[in-house]
C-alpha positions as CSV (number, residue, x, y, z in Angstrom):
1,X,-8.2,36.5,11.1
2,X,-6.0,38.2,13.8
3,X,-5.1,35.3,15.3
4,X,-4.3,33.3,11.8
5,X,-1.8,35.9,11.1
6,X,-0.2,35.2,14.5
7,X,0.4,31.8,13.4
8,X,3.4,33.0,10.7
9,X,5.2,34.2,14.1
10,X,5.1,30.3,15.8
11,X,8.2,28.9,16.5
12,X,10.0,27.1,13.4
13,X,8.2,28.6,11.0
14,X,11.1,30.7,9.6
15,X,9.0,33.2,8.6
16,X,10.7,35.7,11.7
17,X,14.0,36.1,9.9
18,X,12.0,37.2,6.8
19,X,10.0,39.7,8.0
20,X,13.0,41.4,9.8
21,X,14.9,41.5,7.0
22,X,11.7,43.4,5.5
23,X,11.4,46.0,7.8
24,X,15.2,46.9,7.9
25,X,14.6,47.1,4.0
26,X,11.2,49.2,4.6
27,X,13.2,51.6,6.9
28,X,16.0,51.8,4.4
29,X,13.6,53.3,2.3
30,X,11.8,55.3,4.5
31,X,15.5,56.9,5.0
32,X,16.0,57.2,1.8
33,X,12.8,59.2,0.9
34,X,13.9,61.5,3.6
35,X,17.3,62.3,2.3
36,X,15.9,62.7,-1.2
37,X,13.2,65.3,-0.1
38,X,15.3,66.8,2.9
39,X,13.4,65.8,5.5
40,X,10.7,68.6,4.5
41,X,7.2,66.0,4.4
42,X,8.9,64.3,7.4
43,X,8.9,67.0,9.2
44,X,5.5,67.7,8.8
45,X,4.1,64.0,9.9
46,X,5.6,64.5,12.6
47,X,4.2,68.1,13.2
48,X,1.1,66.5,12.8
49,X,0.9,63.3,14.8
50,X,2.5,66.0,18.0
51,X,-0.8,67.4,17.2
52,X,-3.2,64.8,17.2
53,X,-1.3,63.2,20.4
54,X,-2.1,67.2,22.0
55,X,-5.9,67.3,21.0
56,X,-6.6,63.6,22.4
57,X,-4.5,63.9,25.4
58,X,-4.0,68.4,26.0
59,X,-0.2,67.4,26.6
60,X,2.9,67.5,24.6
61,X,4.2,64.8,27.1
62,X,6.8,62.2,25.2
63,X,5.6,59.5,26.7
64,X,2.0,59.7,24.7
65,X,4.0,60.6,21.8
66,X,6.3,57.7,21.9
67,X,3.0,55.5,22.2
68,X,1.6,57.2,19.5
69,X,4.5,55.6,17.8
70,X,5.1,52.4,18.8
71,X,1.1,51.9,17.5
72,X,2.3,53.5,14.5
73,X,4.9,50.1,14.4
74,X,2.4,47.8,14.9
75,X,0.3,48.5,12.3
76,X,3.5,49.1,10.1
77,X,4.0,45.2,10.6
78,X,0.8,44.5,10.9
79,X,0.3,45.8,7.0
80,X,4.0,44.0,6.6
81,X,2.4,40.8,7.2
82,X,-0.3,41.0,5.3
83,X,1.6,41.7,2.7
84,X,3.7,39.0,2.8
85,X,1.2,36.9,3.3
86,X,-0.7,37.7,0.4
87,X,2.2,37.7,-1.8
88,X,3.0,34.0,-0.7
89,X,-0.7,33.0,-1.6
90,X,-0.2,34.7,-4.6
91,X,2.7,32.5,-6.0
92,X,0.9,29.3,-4.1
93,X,-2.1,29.5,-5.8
94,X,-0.5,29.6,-9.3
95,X,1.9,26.6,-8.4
96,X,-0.7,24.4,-5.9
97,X,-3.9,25.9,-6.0
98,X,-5.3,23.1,-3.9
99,X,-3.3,24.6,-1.1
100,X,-3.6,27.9,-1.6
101,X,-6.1,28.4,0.9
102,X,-6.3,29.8,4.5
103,X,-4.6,26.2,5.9
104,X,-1.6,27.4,3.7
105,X,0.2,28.8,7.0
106,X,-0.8,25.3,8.9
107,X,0.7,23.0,6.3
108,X,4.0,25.2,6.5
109,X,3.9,25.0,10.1
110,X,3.0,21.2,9.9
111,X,6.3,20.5,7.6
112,X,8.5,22.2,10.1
113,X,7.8,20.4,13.1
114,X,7.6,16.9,11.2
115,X,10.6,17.5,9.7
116,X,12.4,17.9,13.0
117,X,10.5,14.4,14.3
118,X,13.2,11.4,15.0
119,X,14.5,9.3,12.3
120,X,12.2,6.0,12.7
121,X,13.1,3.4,10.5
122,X,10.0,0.8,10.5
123,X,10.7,-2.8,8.9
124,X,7.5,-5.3,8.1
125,X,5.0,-6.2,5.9
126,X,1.2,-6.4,5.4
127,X,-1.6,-4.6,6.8
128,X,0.1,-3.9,10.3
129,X,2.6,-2.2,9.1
130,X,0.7,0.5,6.9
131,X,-1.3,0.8,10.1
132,X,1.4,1.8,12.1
133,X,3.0,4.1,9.3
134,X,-0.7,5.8,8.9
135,X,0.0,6.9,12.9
136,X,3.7,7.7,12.8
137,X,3.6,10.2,9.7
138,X,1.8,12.5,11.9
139,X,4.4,12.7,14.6
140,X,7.6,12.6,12.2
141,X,8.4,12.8,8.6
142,X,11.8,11.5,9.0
143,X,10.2,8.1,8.8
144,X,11.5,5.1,6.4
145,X,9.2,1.8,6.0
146,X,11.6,-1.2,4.8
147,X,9.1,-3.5,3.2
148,X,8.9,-7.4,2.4
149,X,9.1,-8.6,-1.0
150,X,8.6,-12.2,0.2
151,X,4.3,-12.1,-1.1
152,X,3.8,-14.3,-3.6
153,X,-0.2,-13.9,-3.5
154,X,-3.3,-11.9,-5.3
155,X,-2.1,-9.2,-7.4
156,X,1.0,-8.9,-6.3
157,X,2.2,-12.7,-7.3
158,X,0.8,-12.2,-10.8
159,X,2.4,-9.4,-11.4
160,X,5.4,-11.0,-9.7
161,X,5.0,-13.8,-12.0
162,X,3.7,-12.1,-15.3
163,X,6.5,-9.3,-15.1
164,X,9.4,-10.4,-13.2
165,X,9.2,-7.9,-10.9
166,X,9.1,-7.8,-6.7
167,X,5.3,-8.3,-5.5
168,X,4.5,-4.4,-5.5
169,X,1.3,-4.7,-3.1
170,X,3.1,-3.8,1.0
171,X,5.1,-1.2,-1.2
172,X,1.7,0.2,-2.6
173,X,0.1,0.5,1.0
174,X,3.1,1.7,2.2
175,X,2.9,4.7,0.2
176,X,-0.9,5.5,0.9
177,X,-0.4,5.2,4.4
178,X,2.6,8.2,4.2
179,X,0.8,9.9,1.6
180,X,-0.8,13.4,2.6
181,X,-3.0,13.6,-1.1
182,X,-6.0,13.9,-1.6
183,X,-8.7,11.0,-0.8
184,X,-9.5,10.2,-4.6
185,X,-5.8,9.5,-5.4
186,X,-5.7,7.3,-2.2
187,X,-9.3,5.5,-3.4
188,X,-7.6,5.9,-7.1
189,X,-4.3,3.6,-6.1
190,X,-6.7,1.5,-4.1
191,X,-9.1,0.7,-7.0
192,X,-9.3,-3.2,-7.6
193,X,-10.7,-4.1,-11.4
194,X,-13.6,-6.4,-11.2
195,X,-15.2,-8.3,-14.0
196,X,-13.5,-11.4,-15.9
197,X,-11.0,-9.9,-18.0
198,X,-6.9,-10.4,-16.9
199,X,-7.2,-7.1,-15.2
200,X,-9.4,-8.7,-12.6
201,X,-8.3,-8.8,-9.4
202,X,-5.4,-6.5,-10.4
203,X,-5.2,-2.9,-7.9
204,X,-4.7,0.0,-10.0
205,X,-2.0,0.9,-7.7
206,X,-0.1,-2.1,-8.3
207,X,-0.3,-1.8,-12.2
208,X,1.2,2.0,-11.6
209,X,4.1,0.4,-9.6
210,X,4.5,-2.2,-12.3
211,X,4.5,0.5,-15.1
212,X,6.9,2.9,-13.3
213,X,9.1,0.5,-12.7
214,X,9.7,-0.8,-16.4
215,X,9.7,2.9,-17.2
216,X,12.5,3.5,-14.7
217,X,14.4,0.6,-14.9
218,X,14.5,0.4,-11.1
219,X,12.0,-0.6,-8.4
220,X,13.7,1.7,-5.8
221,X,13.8,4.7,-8.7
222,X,9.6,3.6,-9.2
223,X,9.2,4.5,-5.3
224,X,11.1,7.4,-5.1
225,X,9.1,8.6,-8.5
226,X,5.8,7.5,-7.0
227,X,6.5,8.6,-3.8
228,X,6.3,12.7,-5.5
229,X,3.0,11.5,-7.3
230,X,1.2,10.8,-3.7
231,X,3.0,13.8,-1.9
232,X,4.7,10.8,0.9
233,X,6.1,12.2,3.9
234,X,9.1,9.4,4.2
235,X,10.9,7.1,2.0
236,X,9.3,3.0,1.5
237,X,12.0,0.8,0.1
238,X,11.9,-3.0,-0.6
239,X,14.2,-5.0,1.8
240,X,15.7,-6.2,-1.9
241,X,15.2,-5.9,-5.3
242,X,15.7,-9.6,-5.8
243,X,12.8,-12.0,-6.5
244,X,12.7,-14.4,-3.7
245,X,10.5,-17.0,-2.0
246,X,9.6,-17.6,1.5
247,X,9.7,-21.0,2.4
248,X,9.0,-22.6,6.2
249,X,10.8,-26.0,7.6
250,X,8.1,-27.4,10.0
251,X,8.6,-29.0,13.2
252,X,7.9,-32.4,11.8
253,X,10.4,-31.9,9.3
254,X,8.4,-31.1,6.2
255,X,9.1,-27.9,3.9
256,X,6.3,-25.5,2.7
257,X,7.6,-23.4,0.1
258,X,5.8,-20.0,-0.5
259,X,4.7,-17.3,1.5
260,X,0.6,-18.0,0.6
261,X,1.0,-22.1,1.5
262,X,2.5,-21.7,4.6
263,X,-0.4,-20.6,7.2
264,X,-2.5,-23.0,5.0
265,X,0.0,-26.0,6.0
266,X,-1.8,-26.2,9.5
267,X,1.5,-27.0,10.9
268,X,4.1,-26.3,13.8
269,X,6.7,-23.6,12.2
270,X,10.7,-24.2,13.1
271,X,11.7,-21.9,11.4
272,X,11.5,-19.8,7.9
273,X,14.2,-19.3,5.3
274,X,14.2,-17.5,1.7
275,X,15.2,-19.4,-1.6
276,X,17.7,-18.4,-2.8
277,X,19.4,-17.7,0.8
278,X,21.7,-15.4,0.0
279,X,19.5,-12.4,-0.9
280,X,21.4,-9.0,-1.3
281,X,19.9,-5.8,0.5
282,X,18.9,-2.9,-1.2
283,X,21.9,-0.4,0.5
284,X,19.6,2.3,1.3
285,X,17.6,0.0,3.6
286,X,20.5,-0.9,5.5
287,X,22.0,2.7,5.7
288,X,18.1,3.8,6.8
289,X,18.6,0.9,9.5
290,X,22.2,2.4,10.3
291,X,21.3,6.0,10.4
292,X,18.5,6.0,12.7
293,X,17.0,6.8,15.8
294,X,14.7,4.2,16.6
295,X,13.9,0.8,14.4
296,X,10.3,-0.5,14.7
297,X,9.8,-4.2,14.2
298,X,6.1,-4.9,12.8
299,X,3.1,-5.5,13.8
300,X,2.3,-7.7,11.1
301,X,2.3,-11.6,10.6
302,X,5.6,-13.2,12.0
303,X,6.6,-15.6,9.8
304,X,5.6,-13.6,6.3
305,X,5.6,-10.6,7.0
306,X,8.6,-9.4,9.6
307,X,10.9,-12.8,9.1
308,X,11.6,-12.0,5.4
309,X,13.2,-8.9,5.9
310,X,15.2,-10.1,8.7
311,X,16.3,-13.2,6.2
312,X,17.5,-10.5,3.9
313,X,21.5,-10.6,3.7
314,X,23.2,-7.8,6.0
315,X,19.3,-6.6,7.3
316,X,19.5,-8.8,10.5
317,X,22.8,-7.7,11.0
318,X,22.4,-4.4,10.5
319,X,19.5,-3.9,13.3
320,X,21.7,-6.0,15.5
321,X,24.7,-3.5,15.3
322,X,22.7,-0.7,15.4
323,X,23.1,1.8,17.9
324,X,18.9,2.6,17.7
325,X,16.1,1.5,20.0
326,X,14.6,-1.5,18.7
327,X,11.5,-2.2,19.3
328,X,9.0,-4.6,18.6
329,X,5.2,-4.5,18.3
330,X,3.6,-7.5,19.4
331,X,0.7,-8.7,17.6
332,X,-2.6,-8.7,19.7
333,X,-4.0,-12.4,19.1
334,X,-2.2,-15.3,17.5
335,X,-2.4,-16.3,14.1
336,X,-4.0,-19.7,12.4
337,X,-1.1,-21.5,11.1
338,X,1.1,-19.3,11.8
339,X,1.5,-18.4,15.5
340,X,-1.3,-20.7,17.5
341,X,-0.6,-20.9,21.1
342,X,2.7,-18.5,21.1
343,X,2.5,-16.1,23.9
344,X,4.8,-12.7,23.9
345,X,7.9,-14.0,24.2
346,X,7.5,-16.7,21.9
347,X,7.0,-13.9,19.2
348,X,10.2,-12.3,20.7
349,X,12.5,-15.2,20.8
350,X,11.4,-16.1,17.0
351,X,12.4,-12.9,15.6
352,X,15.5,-13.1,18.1
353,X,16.4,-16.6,16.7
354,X,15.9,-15.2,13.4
355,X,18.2,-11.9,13.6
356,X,20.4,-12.0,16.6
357,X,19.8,-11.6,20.3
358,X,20.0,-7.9,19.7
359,X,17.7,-7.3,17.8
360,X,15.0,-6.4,20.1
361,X,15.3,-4.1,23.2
362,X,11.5,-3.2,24.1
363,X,8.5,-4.6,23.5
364,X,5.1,-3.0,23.1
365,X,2.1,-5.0,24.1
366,X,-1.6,-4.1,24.1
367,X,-2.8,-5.2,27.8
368,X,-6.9,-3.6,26.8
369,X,-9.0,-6.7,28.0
370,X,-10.6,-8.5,25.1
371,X,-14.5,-9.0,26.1
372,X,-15.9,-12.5,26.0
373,X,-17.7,-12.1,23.3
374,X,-15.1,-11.2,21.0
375,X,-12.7,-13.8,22.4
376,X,-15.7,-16.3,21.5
377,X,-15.8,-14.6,18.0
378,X,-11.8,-15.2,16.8
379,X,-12.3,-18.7,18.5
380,X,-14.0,-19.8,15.5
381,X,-11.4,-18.6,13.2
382,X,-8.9,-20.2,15.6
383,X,-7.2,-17.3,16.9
384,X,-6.9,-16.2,20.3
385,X,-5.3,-13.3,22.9
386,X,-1.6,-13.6,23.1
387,X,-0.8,-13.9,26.7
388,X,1.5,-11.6,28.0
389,X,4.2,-13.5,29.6
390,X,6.2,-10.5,31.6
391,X,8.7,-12.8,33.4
392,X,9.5,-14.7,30.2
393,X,9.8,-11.6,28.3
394,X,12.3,-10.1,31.1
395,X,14.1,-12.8,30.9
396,X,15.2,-12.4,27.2
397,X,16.7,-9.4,28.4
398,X,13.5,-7.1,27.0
399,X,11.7,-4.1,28.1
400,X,8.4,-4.7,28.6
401,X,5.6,-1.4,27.1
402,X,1.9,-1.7,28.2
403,X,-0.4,0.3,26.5
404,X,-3.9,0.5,24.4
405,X,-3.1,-0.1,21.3
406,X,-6.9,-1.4,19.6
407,X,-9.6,0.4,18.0
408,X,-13.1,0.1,19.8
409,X,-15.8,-1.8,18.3
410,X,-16.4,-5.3,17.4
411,X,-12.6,-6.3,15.7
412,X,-9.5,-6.2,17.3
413,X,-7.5,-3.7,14.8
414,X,-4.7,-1.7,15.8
415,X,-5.3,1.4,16.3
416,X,-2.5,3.7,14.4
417,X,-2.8,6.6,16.9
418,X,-2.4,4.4,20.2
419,X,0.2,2.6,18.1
420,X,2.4,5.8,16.8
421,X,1.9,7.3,20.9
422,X,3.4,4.2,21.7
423,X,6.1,4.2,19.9
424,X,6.9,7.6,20.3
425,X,6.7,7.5,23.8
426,X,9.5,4.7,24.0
427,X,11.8,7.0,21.7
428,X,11.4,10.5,23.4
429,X,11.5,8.7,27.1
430,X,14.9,7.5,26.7
């Protein structure tokens, strides 16, 4: 209990400033007493606590006296605390009441250091990147997740289809990886209908994304709005609010148009482009991307998930320009269709073709061993280690990161921890 009220003293808490301010007003009072009654009863606590210091110690020495009194200032701030304390629960439990409990002080102290984290802009798509946003939230809230709208799949290209509206499924996972709710609201936005009716297939989250932004009039406006609903530390924002389409000119020549078909095309990618090319930006991505302190590139799928963004009129630029670390996570084994036999620097130099040769400055690579029988398990799907070509990657005129960055067990996930420590490490060291 002691120690708990200790915690409203940590550094950054504000709470310091407060509490000082209380105790001049406390002694303000205390003077004010005295005046009003002339000093008499004053002088008669005092009589008494000379006393009480004589019969414990058989000395009218000043010394005892004056730690008679500097006790009696403890437990004056002691109760001052308390107080406050109490007072703040008070008003807490009627406005949150899910947070009114003892953790109150450790979600206050929580906020404060977040909010003082480095501004990380992260820019991707897919699973990877809500894995890497569910590691980063916890070591800064200044953190701003630029999302594809390129997915023209599931859900998401229904909706995109049926409504007219950007594919609303990164955006969704974006926002449950920064959101600090509770886990039914995460399972809620999560929940996929079943049966055979047109909601099948259709996340609940999705449809809520839908809804708010018809109700708003603006997807950006529907994040912002959705982003209070799920309590998200950081802002998610779609590269654009135009509907676009991904489409891939292969090496042989041929065009696969959509971002679904193209890993299904089995074929040698050139390069990507969107239709219609000239895509405009949504401006708060690009003044995210401008602001910054550090601007993560994926991990995620190359070509559909990290390209698109990149494709996005004034994005590319922007991250060239910038004055930010850029840094890009690698993915851990290649992708079918997408990526076979590319090594680290083959990843680099697409995204590099892509957006500018300055659009990278370190890479992050995971150098855990795979075990043989994993290997032998992604075999089958057709996806394998990417080899870390060091020299190569040098001489692209990269920085080169080594670390852990997979969960244990018997996948190769990322792990978003190892990934956030990563990244964080890069940014602080430099």
């Amino acid at each position: 209990m002691h120690l708990h009220l200790l915690k409203w003293l940590y550094p950054g808490m504000k709470m310091k400033r407060w509490l000082f301010l209380f105790a001049v007003g406390v002694m303000i009072i205390s003077l004010g007493i005295a005046v009003v009654f002339n000093y008499k009863y004053i002088d008669h606590i005092e009589e008494a606590i000379f006393r009480t210091v004589y019969l414990w110690t058989g000395s009218y020495d000043y010394t005892f006296t004056a730690i008679a009194g500097f006790l009696m200032v403890l437990v004056g701030l002691a109760i001052m605390m308390v107080a406050a304390r109490l007072i703040i629960r008070s008003v807490i439990a009627v406005i949150l009441p899910s947070n009114s409990s003892d953790r109150l002080v450790d979600l206050i102290y929580e906020k404060r250091k977040l909010g003082k984290g480095p501004a990380v802009t992260v820019v991707g798509g897919g699973h990877g990147l809500s894995v890497l946003l569910r590691g980063i939230k916890e070591a800064t809230s200044n953190v701003t997740a630029v999302v594809t709208v390129a997915d023209d799949g599931g859900s998401s290209g229904r909706l995109r289809e049926d409504l007219g509206i950007i594919p609303p499924g990164d955006l969704r996972n974006c926002l449950i990886a920064l959101a600090d709710t509770e886990p039914l609201m995460e399972k809620l936005f999560q929940y996929r209908f079943g049966g055979k009716s047109e909601l099948s297939g259709h996340s609940f989250g999705n449809l809520f994304i839908a809804a708010m932004t018809e109700v708003t009039g603006d997807v950006e406006t529907a994040l912002k709005q959705s982003s209070k609903v799920l309590a998200v530390k950081g802002r998610v924002l779609p590269a654009s609010k135009e509907s676009v389409r991904l489409d891939a000119i292969m090496e042989d020549g041929s065009v696969v148009c959509g971002e679904s078909k193209i890993p299904l095309a089995k074929k040698k990618i050139h390069r990507v482009k969107l239709f219609p090319e000239h895509v405009e930006a949504v401006q708060s991505a690009l003044d995210a991307i401008r602001d910054t302190s550090a601007i993560v590139l994926g991990p995620g799928s190359l070509y559909t998930s990290i390209m698109p963004n990149l494709l996005v009129e004034g994005i590319g630029d922007a991250i060239c320009r910038s004055k930010a670390v850029k840094i890009y996570i690698c993915n851990v084994m290649t992708q079918p269709g997408e990526t076979d036999g590319y090594t680290a620097s083959m990843h680099v130099k697409a995204i590099m073709d892509h957006a500018g040769r300055n659009a990278i400055d370190y890479v992050i690579v995971n150098d855990t061993p795979v075990s043989a029988e994993l290997q032998a398990k992604y075999a089958e799907g057709g996806a394998y280690p990417v080899e870390i070509d060091e020299k190569e990657l040098k001489a692209l005129g990269v920085g080169v990161i080594r670390a852990d960055l997979v969960t244990g067990g018997d996948a190769l996930h990322h792990d978003p921890q190892k990934l956030a420590d990563a990244v964080m490490r890069v940014i602080l060291n430099l």
